[in-house]
N, CA, C and O atoms as a GROMACS GRO file, in nm:
protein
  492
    1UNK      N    1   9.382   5.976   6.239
    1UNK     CA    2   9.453   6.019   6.357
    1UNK      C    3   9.356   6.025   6.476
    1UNK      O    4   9.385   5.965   6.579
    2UNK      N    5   9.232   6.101   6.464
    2UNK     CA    6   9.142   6.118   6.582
    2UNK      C    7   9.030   6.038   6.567
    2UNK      O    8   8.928   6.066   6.629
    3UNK      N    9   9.036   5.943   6.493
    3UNK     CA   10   8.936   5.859   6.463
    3UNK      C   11   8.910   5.724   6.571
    3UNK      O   12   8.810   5.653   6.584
    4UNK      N   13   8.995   5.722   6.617
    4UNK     CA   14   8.968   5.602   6.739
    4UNK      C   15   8.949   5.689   6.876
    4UNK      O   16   8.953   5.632   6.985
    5UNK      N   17   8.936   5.776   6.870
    5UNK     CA   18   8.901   5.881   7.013
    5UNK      C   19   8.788   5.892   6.983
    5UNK      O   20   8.746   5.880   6.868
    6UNK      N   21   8.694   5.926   7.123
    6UNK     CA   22   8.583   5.975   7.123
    6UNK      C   23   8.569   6.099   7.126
    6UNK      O   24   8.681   6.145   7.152
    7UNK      N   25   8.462   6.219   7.110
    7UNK     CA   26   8.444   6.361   7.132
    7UNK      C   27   8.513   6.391   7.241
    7UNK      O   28   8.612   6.462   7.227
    8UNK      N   29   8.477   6.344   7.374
    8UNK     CA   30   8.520   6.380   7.468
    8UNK      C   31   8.716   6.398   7.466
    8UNK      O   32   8.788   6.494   7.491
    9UNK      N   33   8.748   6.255   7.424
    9UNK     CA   34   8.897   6.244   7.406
    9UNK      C   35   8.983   6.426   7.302
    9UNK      O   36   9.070   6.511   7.319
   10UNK      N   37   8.879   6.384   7.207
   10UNK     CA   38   8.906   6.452   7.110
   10UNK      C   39   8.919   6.603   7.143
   10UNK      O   40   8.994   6.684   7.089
   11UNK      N   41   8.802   6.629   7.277
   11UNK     CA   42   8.809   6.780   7.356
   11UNK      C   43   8.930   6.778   7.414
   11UNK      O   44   9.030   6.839   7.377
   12UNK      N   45   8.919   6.715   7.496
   12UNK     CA   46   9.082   6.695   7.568
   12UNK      C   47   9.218   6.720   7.509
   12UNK      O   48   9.301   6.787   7.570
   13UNK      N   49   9.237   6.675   7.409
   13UNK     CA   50   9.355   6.691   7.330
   13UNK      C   51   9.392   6.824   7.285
   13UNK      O   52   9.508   6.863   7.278
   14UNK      N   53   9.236   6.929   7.240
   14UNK     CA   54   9.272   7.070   7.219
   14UNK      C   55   9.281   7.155   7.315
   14UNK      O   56   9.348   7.256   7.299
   15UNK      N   57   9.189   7.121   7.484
   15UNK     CA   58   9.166   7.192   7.539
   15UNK      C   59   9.298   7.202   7.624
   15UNK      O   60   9.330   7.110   7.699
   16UNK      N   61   9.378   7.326   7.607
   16UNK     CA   62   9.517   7.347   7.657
   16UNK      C   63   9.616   7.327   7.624
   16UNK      O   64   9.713   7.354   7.695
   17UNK      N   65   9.629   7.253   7.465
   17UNK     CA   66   9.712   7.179   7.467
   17UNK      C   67   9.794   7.281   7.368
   17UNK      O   68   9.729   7.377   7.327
   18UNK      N   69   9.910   7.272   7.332
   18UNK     CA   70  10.033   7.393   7.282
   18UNK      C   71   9.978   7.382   7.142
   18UNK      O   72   9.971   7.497   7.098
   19UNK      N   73   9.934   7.291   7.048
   19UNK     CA   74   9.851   7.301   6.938
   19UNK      C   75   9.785   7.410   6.904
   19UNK      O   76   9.820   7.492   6.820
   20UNK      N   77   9.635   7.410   7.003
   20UNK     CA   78   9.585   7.504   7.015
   20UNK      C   79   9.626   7.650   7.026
   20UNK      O   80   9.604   7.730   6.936
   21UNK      N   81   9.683   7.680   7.133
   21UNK     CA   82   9.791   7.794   7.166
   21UNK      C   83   9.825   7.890   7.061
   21UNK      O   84   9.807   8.012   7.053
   22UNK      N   85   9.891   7.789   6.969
   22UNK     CA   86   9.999   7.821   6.883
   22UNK      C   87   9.917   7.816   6.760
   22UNK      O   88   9.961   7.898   6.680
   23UNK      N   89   9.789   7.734   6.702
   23UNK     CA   90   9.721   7.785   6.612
   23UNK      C   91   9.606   7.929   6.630
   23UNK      O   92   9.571   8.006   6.541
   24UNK      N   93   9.569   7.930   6.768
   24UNK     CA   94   9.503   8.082   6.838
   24UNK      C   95   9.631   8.212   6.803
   24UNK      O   96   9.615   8.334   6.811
   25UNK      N   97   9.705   8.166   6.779
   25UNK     CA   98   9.855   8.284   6.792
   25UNK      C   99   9.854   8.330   6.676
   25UNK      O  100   9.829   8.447   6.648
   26UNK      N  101   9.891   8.212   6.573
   26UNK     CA  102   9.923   8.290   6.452
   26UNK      C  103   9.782   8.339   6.386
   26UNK      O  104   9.780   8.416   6.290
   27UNK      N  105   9.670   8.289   6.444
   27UNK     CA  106   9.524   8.360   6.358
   27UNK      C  107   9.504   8.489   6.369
   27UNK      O  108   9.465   8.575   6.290
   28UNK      N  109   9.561   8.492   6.562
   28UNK     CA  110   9.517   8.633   6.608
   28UNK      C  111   9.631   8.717   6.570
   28UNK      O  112   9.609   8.838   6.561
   29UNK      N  113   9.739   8.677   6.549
   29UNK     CA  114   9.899   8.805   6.479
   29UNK      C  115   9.846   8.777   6.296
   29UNK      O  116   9.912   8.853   6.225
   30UNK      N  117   9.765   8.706   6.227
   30UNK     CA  118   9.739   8.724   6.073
   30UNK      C  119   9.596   8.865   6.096
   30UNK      O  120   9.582   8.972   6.036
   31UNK      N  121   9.527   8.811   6.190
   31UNK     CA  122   9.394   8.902   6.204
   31UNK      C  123   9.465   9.069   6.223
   31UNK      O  124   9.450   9.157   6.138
   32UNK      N  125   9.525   9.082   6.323
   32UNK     CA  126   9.591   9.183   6.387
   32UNK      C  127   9.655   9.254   6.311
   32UNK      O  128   9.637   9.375   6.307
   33UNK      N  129   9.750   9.186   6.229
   33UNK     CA  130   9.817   9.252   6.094
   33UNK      C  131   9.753   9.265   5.957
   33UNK      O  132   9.788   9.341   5.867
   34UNK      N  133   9.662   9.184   5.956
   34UNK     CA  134   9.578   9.254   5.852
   34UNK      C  135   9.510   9.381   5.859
   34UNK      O  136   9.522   9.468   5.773
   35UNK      N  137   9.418   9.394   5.995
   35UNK     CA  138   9.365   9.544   6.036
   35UNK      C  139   9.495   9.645   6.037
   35UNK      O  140   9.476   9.766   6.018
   36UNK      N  141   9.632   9.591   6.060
   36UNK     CA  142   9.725   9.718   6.075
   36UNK      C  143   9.751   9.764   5.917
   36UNK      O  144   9.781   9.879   5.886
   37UNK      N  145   9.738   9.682   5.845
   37UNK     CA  146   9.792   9.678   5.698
   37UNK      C  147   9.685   9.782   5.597
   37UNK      O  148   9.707   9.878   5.522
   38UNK      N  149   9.582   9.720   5.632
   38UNK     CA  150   9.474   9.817   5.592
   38UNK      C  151   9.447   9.941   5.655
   38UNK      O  152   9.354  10.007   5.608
   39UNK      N  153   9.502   9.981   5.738
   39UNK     CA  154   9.489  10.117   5.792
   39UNK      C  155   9.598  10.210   5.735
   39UNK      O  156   9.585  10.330   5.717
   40UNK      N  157   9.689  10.149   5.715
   40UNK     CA  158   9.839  10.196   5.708
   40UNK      C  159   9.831  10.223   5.560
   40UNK      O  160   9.854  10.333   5.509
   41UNK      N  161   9.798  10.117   5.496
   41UNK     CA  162   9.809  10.132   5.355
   41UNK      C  163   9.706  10.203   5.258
   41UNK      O  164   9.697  10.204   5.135
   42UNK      N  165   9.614  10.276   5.384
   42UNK     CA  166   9.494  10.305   5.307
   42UNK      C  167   9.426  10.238   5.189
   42UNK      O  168   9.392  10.294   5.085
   43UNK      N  169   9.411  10.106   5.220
   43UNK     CA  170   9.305   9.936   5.135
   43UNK      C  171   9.182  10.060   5.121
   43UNK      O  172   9.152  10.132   5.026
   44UNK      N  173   9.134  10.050   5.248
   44UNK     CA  174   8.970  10.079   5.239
   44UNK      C  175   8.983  10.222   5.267
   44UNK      O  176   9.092  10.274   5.292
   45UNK      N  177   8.861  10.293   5.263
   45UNK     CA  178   8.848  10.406   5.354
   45UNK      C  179   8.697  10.439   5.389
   45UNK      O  180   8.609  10.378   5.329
   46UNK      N  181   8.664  10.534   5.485
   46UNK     CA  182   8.537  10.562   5.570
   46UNK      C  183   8.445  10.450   5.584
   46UNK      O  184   8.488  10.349   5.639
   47UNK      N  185   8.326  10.452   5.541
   47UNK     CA  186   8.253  10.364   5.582
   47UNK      C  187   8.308  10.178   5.576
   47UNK      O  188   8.277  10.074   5.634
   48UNK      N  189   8.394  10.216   5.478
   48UNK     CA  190   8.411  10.052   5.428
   48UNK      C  191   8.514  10.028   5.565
   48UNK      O  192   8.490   9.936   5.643
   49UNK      N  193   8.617  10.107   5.583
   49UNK     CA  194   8.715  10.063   5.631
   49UNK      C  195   8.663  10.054   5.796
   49UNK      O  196   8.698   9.962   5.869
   50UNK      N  197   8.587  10.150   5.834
   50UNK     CA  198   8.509  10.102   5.967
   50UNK      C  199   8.402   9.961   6.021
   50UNK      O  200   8.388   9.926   6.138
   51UNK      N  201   8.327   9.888   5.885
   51UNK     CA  202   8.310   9.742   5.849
   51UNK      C  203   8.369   9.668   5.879
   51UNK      O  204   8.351   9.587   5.970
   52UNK      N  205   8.488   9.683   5.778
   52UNK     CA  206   8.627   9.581   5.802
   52UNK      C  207   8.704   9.569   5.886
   52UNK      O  208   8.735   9.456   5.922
   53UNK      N  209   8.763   9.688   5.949
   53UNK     CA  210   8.818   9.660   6.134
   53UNK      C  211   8.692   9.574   6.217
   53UNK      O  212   8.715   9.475   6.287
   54UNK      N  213   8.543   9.638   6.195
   54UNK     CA  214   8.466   9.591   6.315
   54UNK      C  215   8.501   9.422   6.322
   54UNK      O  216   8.540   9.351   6.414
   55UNK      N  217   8.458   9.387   6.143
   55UNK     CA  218   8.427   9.241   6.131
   55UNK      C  219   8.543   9.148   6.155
   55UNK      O  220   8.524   9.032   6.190
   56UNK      N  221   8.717   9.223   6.129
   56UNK     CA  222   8.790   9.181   6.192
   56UNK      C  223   8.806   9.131   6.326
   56UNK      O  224   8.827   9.013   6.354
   57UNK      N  225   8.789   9.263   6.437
   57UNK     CA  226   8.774   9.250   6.532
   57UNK      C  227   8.673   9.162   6.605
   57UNK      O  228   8.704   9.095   6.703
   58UNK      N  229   8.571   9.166   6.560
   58UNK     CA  230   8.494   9.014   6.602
   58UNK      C  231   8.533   8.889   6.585
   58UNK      O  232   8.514   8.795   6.663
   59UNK      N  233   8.622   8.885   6.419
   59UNK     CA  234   8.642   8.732   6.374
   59UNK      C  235   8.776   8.719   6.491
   59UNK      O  236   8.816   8.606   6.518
   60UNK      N  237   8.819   8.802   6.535
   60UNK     CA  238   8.960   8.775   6.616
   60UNK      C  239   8.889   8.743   6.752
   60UNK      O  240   8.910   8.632   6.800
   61UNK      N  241   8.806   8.831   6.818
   61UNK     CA  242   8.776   8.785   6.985
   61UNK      C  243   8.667   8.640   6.952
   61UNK      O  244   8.603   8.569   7.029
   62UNK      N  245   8.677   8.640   6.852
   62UNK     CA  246   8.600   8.480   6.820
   62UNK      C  247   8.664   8.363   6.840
   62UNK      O  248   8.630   8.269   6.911
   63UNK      N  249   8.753   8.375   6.774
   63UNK     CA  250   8.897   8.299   6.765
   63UNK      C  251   8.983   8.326   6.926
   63UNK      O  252   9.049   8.230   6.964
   64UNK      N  253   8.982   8.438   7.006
   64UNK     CA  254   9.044   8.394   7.134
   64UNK      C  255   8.923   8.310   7.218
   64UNK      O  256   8.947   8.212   7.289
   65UNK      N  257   8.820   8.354   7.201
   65UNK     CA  258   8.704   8.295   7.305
   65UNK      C  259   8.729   8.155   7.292
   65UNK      O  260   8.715   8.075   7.385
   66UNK      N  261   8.780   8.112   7.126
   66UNK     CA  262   8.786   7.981   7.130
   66UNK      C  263   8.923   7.917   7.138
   66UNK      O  264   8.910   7.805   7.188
   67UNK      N  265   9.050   7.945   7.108
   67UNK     CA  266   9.146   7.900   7.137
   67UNK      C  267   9.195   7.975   7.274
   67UNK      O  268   9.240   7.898   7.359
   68UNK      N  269   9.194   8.060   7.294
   68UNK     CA  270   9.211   8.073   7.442
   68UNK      C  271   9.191   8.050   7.550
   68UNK      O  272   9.271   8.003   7.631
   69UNK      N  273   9.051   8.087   7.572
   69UNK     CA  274   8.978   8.052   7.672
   69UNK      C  275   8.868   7.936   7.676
   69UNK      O  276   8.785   7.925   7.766
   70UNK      N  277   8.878   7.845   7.560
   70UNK     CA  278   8.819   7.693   7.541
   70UNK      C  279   8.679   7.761   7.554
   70UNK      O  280   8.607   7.694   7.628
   71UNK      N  281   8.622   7.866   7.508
   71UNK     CA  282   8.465   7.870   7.508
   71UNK      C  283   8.425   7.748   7.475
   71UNK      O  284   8.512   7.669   7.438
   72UNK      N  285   8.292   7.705   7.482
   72UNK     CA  286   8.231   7.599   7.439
   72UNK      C  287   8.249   7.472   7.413
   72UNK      O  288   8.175   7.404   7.342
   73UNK      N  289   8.370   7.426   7.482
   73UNK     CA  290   8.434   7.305   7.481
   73UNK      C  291   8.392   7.233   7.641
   73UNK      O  292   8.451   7.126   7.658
   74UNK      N  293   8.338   7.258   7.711
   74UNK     CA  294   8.330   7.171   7.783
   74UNK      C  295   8.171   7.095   7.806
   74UNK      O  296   8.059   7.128   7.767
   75UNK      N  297   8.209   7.006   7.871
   75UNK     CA  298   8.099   6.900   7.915
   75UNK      C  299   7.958   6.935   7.975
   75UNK      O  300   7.979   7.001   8.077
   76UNK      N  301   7.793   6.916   7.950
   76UNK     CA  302   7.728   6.990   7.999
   76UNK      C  303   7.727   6.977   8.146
   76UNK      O  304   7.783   6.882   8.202
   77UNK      N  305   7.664   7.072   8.210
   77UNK     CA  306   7.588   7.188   8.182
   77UNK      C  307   7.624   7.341   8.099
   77UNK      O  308   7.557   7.444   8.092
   78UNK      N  309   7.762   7.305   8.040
   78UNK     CA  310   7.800   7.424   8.004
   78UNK      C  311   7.836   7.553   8.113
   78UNK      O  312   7.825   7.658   8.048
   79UNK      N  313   7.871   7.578   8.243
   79UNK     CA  314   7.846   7.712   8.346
   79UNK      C  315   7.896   7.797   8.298
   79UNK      O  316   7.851   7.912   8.304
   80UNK      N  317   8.049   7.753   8.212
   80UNK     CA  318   8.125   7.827   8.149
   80UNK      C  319   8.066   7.975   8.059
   80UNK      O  320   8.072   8.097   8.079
   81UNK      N  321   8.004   7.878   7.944
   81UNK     CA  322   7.929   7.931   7.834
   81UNK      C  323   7.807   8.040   7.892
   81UNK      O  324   7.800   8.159   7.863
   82UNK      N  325   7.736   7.982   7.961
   82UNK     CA  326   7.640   8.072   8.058
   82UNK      C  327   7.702   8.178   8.153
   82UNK      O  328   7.645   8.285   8.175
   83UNK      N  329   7.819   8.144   8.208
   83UNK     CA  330   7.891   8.285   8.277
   83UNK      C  331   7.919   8.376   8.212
   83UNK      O  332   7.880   8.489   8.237
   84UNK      N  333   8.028   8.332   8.073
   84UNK     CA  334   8.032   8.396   7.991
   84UNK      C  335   7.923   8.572   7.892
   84UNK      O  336   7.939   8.690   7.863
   85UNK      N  337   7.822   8.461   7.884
   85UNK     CA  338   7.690   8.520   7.814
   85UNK      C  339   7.653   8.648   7.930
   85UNK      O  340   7.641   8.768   7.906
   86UNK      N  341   7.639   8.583   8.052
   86UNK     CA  342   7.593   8.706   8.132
   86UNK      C  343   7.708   8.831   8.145
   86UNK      O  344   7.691   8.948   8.113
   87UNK      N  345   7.819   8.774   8.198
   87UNK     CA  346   7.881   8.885   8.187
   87UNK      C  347   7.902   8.999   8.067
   87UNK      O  348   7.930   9.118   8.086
   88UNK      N  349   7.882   8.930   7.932
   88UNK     CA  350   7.857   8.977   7.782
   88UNK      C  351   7.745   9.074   7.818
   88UNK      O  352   7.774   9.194   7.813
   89UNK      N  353   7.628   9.041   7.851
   89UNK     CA  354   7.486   9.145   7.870
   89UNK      C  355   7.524   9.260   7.992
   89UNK      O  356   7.478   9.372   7.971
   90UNK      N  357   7.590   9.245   8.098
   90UNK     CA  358   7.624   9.282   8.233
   90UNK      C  359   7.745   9.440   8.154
   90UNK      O  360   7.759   9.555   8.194
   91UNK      N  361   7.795   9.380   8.057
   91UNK     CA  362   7.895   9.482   7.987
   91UNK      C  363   7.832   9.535   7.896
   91UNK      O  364   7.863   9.653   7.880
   92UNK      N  365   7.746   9.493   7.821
   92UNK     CA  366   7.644   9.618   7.726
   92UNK      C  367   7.563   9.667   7.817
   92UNK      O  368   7.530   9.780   7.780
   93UNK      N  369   7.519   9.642   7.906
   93UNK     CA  370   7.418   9.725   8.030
   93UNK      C  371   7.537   9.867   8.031
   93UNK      O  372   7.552   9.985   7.998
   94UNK      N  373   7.576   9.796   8.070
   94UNK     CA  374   7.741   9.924   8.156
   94UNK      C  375   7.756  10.048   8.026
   94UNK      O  376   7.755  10.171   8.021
   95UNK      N  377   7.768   9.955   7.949
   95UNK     CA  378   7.866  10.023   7.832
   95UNK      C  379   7.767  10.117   7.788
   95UNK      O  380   7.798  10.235   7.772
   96UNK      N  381   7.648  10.076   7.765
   96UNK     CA  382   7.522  10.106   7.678
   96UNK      C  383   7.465  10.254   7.782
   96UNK      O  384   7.435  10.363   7.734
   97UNK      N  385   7.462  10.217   7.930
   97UNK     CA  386   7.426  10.317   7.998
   97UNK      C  387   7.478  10.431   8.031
   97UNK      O  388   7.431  10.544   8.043
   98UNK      N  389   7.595  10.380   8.047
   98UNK     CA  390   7.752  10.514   8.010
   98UNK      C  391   7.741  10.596   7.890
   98UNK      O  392   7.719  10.715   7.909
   99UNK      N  393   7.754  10.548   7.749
   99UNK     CA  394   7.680  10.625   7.700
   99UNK      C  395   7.543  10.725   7.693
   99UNK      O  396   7.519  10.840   7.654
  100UNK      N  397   7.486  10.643   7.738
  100UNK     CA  398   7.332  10.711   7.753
  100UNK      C  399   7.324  10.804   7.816
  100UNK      O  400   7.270  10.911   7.786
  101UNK      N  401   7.395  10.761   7.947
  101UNK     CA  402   7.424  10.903   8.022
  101UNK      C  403   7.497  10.987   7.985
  101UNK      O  404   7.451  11.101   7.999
  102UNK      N  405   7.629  10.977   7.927
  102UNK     CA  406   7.696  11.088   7.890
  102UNK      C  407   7.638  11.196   7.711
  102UNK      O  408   7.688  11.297   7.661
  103UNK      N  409   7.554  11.136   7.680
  103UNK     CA  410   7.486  11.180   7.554
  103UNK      C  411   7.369  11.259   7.607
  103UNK      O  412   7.326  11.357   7.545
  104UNK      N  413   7.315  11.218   7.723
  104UNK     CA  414   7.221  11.295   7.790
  104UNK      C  415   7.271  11.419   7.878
  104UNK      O  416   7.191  11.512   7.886
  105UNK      N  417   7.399  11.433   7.949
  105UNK     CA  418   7.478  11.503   8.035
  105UNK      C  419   7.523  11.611   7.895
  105UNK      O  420   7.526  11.729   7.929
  106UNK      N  421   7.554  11.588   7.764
  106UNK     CA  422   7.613  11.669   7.640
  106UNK      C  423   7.537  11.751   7.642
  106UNK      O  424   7.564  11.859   7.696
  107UNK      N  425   7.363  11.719   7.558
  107UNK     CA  426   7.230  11.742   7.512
  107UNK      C  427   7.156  11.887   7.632
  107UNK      O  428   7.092  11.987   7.600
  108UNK      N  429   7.221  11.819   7.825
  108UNK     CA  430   7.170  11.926   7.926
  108UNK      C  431   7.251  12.039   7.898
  108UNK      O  432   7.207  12.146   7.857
  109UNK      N  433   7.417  12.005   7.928
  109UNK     CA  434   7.484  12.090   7.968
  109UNK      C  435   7.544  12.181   7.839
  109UNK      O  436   7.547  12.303   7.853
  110UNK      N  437   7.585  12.126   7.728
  110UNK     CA  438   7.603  12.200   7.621
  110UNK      C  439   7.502  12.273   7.517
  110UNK      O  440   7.415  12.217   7.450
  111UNK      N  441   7.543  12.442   7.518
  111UNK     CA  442   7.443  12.504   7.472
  111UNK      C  443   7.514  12.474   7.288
  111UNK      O  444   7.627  12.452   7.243
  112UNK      N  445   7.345  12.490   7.213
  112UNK     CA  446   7.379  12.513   7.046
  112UNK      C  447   7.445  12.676   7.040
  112UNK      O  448   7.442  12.776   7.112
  113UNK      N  449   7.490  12.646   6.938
  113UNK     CA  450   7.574  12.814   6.876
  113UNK      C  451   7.426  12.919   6.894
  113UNK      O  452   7.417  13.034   6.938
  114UNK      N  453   7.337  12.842   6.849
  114UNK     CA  454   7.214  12.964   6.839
  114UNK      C  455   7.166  13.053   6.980
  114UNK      O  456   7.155  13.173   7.002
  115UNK      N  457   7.145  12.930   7.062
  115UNK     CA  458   7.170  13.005   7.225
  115UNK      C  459   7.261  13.058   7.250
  115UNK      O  460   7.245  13.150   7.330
  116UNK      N  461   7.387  13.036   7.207
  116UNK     CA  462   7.498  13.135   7.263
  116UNK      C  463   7.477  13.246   7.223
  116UNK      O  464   7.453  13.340   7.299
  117UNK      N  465   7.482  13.255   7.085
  117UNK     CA  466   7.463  13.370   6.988
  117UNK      C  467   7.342  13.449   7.071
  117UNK      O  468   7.374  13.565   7.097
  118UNK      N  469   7.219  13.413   7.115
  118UNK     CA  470   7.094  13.455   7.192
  118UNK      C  471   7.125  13.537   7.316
  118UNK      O  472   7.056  13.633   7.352
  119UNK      N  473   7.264  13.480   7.395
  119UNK     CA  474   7.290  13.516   7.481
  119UNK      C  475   7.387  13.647   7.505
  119UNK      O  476   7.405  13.743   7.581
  120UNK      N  477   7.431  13.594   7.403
  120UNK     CA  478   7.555  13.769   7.375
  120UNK      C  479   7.501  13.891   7.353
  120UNK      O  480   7.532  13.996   7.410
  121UNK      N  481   7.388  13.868   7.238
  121UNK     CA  482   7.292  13.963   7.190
  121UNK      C  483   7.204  14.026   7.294
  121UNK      O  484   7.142  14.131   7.275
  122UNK      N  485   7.201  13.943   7.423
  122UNK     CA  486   7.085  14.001   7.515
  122UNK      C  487   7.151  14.063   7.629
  122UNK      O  488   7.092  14.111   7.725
  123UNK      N  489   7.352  14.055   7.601
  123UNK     CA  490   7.390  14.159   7.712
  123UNK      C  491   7.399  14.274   7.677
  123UNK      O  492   7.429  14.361   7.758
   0.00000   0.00000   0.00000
């Protein structure tokens, strides 16, 4: 079937095309309902079952990056793939520092039971 096309042809044909779409659909509603199934049905639990959503959830925004939004399908220089990537680092900066700060804002502003306890005792 795709054997007389070239790569390029061969990009073309997936990139947008209702094929794609519609095989990105049912991966991401099998992915989606599997994480609901295993939660619901109690499959896994604690550590395991926090694994298995994560690794879900990756194998699924894997699968939109690529049937959705044609990650890595186009022609070089790639800008796509490279916009992509930065904004990826630009959102763990964010994400990573938000935390940091708010774990640091906990650590100032919230006293341990032992200081409280310290404090009652000394009115």
């Amino acid at each position: 079937m795709n054997q007389d096309l070239s790569l390029q042809e061969v990009k073309k044909e997936w990139h947008g095309s209702l094929k794609s779409y519609v095989i990105g659909f049912i991966i991401s509603l099998l992915l989606t309902s599997a994480s609901f199934l295993i939660v619901v049905f109690k499959v896994l639990a604690g550590q395991t079952l926090i694994f298995a959503l994560v690794f879900l959830a990756l194998v699924q925004s894997i699968c939109q990056l690529l049937f959705f939004l044609h990650l890595g399908q186009e022609a070089k220089p790639r800008w796509e793939t490279m916009i992509f990537f930065f904004m990826f680092i630009i959102l763990l900066i964010i994400v990573g520092g938000s935390l940091w700060i708010m774990q640091d804002l906990n650590d100032r502003v919230m006293m341990d039971m032992s200081s409280m306890n310290a404090e009652k005792t000394d009115d």
